[in-house]
C-alpha positions in Angstrom: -19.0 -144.8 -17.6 -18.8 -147.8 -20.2 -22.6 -148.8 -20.2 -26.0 -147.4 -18.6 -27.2 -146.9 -14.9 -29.5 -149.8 -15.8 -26.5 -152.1 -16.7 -25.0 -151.2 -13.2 -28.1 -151.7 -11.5 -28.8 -155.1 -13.0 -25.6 -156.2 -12.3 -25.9 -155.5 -8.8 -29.4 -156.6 -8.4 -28.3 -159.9 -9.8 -25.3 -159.8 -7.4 -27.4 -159.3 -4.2 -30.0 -162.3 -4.9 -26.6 -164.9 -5.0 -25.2 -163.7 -2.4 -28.8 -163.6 -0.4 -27.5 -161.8 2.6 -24.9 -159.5 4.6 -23.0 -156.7 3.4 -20.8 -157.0 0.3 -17.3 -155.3 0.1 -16.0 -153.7 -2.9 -12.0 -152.2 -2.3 -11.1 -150.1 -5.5 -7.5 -149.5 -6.3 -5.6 -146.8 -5.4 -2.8 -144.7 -7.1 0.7 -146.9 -6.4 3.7 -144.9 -6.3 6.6 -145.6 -9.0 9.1 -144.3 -6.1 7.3 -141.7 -4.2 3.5 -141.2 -3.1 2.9 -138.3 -6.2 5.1 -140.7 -9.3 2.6 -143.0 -10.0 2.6 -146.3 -11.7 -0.5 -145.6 -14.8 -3.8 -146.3 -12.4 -6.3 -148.8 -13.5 -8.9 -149.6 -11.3 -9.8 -153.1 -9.9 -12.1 -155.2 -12.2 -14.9 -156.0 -10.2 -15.5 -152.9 -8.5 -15.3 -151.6 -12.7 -18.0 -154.4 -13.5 -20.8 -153.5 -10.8 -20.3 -149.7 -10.2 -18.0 -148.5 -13.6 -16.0 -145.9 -11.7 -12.5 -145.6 -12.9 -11.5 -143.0 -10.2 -8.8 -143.8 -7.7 -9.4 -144.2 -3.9 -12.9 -145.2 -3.5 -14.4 -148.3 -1.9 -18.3 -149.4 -1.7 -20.7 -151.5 0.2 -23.9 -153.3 -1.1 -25.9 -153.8 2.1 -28.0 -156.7 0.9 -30.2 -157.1 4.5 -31.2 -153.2 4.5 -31.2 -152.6 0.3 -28.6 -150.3 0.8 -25.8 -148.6 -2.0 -22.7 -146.8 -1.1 -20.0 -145.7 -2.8 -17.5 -144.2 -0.2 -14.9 -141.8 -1.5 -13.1 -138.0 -1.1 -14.3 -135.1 -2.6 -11.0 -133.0 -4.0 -9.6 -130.3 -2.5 -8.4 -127.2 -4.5 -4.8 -128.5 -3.4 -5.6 -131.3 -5.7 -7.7 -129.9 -8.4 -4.4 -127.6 -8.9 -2.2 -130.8 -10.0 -5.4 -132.9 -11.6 -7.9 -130.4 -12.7 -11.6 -130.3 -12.7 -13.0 -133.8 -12.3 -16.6 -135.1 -12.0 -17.4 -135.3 -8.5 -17.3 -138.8 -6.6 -21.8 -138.0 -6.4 -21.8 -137.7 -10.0 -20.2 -140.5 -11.1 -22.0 -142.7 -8.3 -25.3 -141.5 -10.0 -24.3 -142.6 -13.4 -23.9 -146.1 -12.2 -27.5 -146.1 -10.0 -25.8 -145.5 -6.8 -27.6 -142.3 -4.8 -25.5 -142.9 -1.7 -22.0 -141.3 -1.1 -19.6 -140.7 1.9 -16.3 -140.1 2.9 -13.7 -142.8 3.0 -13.5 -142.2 6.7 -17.4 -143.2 7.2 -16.2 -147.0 5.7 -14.8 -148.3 9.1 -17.7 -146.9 10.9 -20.1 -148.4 8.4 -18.9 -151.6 8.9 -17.9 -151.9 12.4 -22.0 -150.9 12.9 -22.5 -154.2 10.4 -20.6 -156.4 12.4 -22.3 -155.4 15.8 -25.9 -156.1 14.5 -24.0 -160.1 13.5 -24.2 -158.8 9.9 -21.7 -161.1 7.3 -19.0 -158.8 5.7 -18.1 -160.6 2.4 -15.2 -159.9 0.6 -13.0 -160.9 -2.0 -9.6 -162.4 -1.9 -7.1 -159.2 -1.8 -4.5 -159.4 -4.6 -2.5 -155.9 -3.6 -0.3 -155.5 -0.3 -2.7 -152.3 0.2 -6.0 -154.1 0.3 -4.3 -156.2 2.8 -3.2 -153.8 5.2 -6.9 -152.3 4.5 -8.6 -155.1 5.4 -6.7 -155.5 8.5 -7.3 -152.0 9.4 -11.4 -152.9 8.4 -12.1 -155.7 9.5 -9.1 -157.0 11.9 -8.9 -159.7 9.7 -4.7 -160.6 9.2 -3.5 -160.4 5.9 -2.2 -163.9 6.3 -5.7 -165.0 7.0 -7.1 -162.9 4.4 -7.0 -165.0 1.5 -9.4 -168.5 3.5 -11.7 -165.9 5.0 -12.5 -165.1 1.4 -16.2 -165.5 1.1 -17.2 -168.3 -1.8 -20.5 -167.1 -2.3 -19.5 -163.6 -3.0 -16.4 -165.2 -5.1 -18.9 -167.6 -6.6 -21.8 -164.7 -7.1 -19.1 -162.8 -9.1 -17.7 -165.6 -11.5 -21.0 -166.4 -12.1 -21.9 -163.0 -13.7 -18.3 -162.5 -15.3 -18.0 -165.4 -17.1 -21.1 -164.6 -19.5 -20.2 -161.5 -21.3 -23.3 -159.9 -23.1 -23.0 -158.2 -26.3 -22.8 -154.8 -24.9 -19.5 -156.3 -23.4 -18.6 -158.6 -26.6 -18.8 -155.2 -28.4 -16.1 -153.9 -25.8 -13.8 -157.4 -26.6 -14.1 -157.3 -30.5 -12.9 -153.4 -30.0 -9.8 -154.4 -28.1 -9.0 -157.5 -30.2 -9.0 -155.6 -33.2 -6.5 -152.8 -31.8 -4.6 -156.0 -30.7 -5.0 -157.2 -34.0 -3.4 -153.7 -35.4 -0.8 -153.8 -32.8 0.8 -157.7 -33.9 0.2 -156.5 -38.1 3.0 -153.6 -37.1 5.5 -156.6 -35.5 5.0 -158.6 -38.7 5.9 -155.6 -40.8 8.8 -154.2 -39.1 10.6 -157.6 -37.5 14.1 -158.1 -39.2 17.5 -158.9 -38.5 20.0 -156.6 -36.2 16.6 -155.4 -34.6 16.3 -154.6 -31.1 12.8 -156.6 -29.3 12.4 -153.6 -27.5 11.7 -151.8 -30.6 9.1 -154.2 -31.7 7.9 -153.7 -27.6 7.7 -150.0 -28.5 6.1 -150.1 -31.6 3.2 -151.9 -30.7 2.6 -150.3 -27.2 2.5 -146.9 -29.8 -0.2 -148.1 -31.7 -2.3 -149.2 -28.4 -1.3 -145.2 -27.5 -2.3 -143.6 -30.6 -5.5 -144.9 -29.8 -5.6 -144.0 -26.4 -5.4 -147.1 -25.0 -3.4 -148.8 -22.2 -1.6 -152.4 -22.9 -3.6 -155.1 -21.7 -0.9 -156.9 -19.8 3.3 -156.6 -20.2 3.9 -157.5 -23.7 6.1 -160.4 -24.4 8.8 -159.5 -27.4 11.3 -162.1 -27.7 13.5 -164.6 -29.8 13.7 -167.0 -26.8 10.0 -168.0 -27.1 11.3 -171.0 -24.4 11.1 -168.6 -22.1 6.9 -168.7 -21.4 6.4 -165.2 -20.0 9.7 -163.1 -21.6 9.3 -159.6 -20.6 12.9 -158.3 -21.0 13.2 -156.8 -24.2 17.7 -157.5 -24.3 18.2 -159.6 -27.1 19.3 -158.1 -31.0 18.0 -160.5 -33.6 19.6 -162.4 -35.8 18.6 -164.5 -39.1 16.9 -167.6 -38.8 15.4 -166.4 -35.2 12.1 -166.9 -34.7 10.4 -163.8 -32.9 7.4 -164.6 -30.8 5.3 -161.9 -29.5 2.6 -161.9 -26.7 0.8 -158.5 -26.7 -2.7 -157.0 -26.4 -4.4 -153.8 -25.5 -7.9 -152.5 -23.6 -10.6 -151.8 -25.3 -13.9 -149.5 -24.0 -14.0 -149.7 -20.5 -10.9 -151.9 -20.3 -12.0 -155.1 -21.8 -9.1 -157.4 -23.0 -7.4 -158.5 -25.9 -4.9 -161.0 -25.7 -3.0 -162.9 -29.0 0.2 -164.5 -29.6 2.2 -164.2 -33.4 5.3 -166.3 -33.9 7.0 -165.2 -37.0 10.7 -165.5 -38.6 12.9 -162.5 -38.2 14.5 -163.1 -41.8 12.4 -163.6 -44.9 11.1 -167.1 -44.2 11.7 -169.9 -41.4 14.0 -172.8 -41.8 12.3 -176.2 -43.0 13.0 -177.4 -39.6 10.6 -174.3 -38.1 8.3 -174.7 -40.6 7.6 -178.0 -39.6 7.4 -177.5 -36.3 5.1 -174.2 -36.8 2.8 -176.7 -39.1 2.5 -179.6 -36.0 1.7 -176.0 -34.0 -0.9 -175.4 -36.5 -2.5 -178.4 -36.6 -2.2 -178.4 -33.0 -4.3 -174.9 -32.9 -7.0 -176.3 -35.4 -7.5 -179.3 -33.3 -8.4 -177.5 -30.3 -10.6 -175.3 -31.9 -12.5 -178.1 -33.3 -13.9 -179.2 -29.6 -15.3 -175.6 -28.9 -19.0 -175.5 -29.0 -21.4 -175.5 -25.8 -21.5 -178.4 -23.6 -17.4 -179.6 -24.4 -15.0 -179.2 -21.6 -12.5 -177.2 -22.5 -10.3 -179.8 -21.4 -11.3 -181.7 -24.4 -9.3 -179.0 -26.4 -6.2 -179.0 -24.6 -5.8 -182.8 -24.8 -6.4 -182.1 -28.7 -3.8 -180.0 -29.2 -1.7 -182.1 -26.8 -2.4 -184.9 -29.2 -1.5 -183.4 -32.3 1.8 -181.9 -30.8 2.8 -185.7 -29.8 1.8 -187.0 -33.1 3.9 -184.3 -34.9 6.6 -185.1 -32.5 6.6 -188.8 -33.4 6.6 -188.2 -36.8 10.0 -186.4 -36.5 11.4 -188.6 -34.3 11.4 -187.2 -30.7 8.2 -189.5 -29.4 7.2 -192.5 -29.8 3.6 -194.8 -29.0 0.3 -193.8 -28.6 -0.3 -189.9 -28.8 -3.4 -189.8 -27.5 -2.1 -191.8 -24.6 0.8 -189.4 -24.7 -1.6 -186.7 -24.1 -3.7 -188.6 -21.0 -0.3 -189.2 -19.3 0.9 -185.8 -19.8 4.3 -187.2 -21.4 3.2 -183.9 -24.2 4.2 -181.5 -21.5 8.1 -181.6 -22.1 7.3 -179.9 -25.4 3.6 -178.0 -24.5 3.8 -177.4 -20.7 1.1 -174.4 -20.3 -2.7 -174.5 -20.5 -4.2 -173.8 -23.9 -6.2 -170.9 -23.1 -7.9 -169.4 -20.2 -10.9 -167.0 -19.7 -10.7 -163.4 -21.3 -12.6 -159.9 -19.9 -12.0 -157.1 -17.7 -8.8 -159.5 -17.0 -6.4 -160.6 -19.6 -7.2 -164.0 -17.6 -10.0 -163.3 -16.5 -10.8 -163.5 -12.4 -7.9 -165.4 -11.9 -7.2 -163.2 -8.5 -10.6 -165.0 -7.5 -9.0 -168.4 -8.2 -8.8 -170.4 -10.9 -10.3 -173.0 -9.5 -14.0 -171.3 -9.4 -13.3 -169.4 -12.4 -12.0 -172.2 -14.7 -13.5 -175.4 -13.2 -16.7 -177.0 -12.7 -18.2 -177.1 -8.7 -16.5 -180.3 -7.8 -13.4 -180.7 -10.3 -10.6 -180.6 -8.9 -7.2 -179.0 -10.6 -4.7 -181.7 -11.6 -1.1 -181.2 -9.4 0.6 -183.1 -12.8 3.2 -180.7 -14.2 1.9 -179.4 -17.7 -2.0 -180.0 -16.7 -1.3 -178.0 -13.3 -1.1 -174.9 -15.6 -4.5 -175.3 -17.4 -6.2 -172.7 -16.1 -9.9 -173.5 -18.1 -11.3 -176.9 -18.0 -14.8 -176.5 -17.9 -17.8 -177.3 -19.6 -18.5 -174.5 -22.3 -21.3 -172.3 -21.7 -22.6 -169.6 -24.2 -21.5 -166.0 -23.3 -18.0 -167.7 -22.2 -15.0 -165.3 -23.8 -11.4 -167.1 -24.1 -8.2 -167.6 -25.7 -6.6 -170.7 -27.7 -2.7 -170.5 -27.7 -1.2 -174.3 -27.8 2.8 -173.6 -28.3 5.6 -175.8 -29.1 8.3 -175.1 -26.6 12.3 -176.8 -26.9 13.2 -176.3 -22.8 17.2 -177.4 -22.5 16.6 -177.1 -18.4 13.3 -179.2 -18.6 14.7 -181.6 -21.7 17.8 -181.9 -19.0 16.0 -182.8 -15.8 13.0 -185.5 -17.8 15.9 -186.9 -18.9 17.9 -187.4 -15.7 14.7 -188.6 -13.8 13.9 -190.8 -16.8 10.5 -189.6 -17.4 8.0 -191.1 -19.6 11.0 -193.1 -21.4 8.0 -195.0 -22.8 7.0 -192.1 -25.5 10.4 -189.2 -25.3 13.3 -190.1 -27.6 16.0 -188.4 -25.1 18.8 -189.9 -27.7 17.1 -187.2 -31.1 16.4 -184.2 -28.7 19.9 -182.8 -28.1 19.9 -181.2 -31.4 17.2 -179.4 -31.1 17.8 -178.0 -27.9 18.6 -174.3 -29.7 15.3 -174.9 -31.4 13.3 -171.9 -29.0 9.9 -172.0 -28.7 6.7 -170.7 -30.9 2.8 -170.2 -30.3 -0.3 -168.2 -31.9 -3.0 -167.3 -29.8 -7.1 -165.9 -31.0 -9.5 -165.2 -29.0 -13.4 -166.6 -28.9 -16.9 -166.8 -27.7 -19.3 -169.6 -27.4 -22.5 -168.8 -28.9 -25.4 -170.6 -28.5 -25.3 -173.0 -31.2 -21.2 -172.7 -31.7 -18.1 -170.7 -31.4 -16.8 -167.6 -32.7 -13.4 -165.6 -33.6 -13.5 -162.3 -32.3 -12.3 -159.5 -33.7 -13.4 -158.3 -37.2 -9.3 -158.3 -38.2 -7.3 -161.4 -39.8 -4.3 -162.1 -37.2 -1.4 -164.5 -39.8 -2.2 -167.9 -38.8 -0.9 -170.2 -42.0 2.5 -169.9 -43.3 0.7 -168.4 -46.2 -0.9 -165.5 -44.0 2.6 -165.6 -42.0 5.2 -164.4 -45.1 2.4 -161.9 -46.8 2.0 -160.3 -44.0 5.7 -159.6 -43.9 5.5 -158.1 -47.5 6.7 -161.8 -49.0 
């Protein structure tokens, strides 16, 4: 149990006054199988049943019955058959009472529980399932079809949820800084060890050690690659060679698996090309623009056209755009070089609560997510609140597929010069990523740790 009973408690009390009425549905994870029931994939349990009830223990499920006040966590006792394989475990009583909860049954009562709900006219809320087994579970609940799962969603239990999530308190800020730092720890080893005729799977394996060393699980598949064009890289197959740039994507769980999430982009020989460090520099700039707009109040969305801007103006100054940049940035004509979000919320998720949508978690009641290639992908755009916990990582990315197809359709001819980008279409792709809070009169880094950001930082922290 990450925090106290009264945590718990409050968390669910606050819960139950959004919502206002009808029973609330919690489905924790269960143990997946790897290739047969007892081979398991490692557990970890869902994040909002973690965040109201703090149970890390496969197979349990729980109800909040706001109308009669009522707790339940529903789960089995073990058997000796399984104490055998698992040994001695605090009961599923026990750990219920930790988090406030004095009520416990069987799995088996939860059908029952809820099929008595449903006959008094009582609201079963629940939230949108993102595993094949809460599908067929809710089906088997609530006779609800898994293709109607996800628009029988309830929004107020959705919205009730983001609402508390997206404020971390420092008891949870504590948990962040913990797992940024081991993040932190985890990117230092890459910088130190990256070289040419390296394997990225070694890099992969050295930093998911130091996560294990600690105990810790990764906090999403780590990206280890020197095709950084390739946004989300997980295959680990390439040997690298001098003048490639290495980009990693890594981070690990903290106390009660709170998220780090950062992004290094460094050259596998001694020192990058002049034409990387120039385009690592526009990244830079890029970076500091963003984090320029963070305080309370901003959109977010102010930040990612900043960086947007910058990229187009260090574009134009080498050549490969031309006109306004800031126009460049409202049209979206950056995206052929920056065609991801600049960041999106950071918690018990690596992006936080996406599985509830982005467009509650990220977005303001009302704004509507843009359909534009480039601003389709930003997944945070709204206002800045205090409490809010995030990631900036603007990238510069050379696509040959997407340079290709802009061209062909003749896409914003008014600001891409199609004629200087062929040779840089081996250029790859870079980006750096921190993570930060809104306070109430700002913004801060988190993590106690200096990640390499500068050129400077960059080549000392590969022994330079």
């Amino acid at each position: 149990m990450t925090f106290t009973l009264q945590t718990y408690q409050r968390r669910r009390d606050q819960l139950r006054h959004d919502v206002g009425n009808g029973i609330l549905l919690f489905l924790g994870n269960g143990e997946v199988g790897m290739n047969y029931a007892d081979n398991t994939y490692p557990y970890r349990q869902d994040s909002t049943f973690l965040y109201f009830f703090g149970i890390s223990q496969p197979g349990l499920a729980a109800v909040i019955d706001i109308d009669e006040g009522r707790e339940v966590v529903f789960g089995n006792e073990l058997t000796i058959d399984d104490i055998v394989w698992t040994g001695k475990v605090p009961s599923v009583g026990d750990l219920s009472r930790e988090a406030g909860v004095g009520e416990t049954l069987p799995l088996t009562s939860l059908k029952a529980c809820l099929d008595k709900a449903r006959a008094k006219g009582q609201t079963v809320h629940f939230l949108p399932p993102y595993r094949a087994e809460h599908r067929t579970w809710l089906w088997e609940l609530l006779q609800v079809e898994p293709s109607a799962q996800d628009g029988r969603a309830s929004l107020p239990f959705i919205r009730a949820v983001v609402k508390q999530r997206n404020h971390k308190d420092e008891e949870e800020l504590a948990c962040i800084e913990q797992a940024v730092d081991l993040s932190t720890e985890m990117h230092l080893a890459a910088y130190r060890m990256v070289r040419p005729g390296m394997h990225e799977a070694e890099v992969a394996a050295t930093v998911a050690e130091v996560a294990a060393r600690q105990g810790r699980q990764l906090s999403f598949p780590t990206i280890a690659t020197v095709r950084g064009q390739v946004l989300h890289n997980h295959g680990f197959i390439h040997t690298m060679e001098e003048g490639d740039i290495f980009l990693l994507d890594a981070g690990a769980e903290g106390p009660g698996c709170y998220a780090g999430d950062l992004s290094s982009s460094m050259p596998v020989g001694k020192r990058f090309s002049t034409r990387q460090e120039e385009i690592y520099n526009i990244h830079l700039e890029s970076f500091r623009a963003a984090v320029a707009q963070l305080r309370p109040g901003a959109p977010f969305r102010n930040a990612h056209l900043a960086a947007a801007a910058k990229i187009a103006e260090g574009m134009k100054a080498l050549g490969l755009m031309k006109g306004d940049p800031e126009e460049a940035a409202a049209t979206g004509a950056y995206a052929l070089f920056f065609p991801c979000g600049v960041g999106h919320m950071m918690g018990l998720d690596v992006h936080d609560m996406e599985n509830l949508g982005e467009q509650y978690v990220g977005y303001a009641d009302g704004e509507k997510k843009s359909t534009q290639f480039g601003f389709k992908s930003l997944r945070l755009a709204r206002p800045l609140e205090p409490g809010f916990v995030f990631t900036v990582e603007p990238g510069i990315y050379f696509i040959p597929e997407l340079m290709d197809q802009w061209e062909a359709e003749h896409r914003f001819e008014d600001f891409i010069c199609y004629d200087k980008l062929h040779v840089w279409r081996d250029f790859t792709g870079l980006r750096n990523e921190l993570n930060y809070v809104i306070t109430p009169d700002g913004v801060k880094r988190l993590g106690s740790l200096n990640k390499p950001m500068t050129l400077e930082e960059v080549y000392a922290a590969k022994g330079l």
